[in-house]
C-alpha positions as CSV (number, residue, x, y, z in Angstrom):
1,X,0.0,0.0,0.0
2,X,1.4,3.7,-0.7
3,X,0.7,7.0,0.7
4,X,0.9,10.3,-0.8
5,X,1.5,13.4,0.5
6,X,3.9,15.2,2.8
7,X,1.2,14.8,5.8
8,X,0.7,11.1,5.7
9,X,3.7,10.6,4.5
10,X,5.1,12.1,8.1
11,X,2.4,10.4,9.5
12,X,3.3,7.2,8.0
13,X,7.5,7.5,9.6
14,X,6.0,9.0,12.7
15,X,4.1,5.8,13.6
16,X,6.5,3.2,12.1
17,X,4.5,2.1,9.4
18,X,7.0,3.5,6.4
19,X,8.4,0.9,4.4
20,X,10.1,2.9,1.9
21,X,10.2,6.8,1.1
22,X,9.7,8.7,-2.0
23,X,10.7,12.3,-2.7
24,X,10.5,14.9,-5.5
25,X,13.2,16.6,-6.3
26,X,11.7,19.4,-7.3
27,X,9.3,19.6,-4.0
28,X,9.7,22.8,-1.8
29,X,13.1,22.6,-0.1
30,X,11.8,23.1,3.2
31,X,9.4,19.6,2.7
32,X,11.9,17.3,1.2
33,X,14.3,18.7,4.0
34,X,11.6,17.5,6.5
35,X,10.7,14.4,5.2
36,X,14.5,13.1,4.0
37,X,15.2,14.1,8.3
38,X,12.7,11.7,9.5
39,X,13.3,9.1,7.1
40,X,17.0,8.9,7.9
41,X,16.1,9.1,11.5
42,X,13.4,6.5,11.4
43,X,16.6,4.5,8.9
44,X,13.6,4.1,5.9
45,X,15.4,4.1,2.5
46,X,14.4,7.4,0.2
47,X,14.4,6.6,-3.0
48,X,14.3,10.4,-5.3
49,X,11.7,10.9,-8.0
50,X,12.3,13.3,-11.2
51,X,9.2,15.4,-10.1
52,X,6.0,15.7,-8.1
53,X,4.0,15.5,-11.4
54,X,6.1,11.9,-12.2
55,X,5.9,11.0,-8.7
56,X,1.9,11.4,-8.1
57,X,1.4,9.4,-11.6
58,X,3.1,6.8,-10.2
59,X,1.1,7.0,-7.1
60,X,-1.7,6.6,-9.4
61,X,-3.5,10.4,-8.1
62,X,-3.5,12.9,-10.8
63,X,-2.2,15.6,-8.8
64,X,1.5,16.1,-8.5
65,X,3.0,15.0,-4.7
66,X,5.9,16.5,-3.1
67,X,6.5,13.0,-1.1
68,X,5.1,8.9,-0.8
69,X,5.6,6.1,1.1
70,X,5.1,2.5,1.1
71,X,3.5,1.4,4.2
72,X,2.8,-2.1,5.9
73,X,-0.8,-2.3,7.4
């Protein structure tokens, strides 16, 4: 299962439940800077997508996303 979105995404490392973190390169600094923090403090791999528009197709939404995760249930 995948999240998207800098909130759940948080949520997602917050509670444990990240898998595997994906962030857009061209996301606002101040976001990716956030996220890429928790992820390295939480030791969840980051793995970069090209953009937020590539990076919400992939998530299946057709909005772009500054940030996903995969998630265990």
């Amino acid at each position: 299962m995948r999240v998207a979105g800098v909130k759940q995404v948080q949520k997602a490392l917050e509670n444990g439940k990240a898998l595997r973190v994906y962030v857009a390169l061209d996301a606002d600094k101040s976001f990716r800077e956030k996220i890429i923090s928790l992820a390295e403090e939480k030791a969840v791999s980051i793995t970069y997508a090209e953009s937020m528009a590539a990076l919400g197709k992939d998530c299946g939404i057709a909005v772009p996303s500054a940030a996903a995760a995969d998630i265990c249930d």
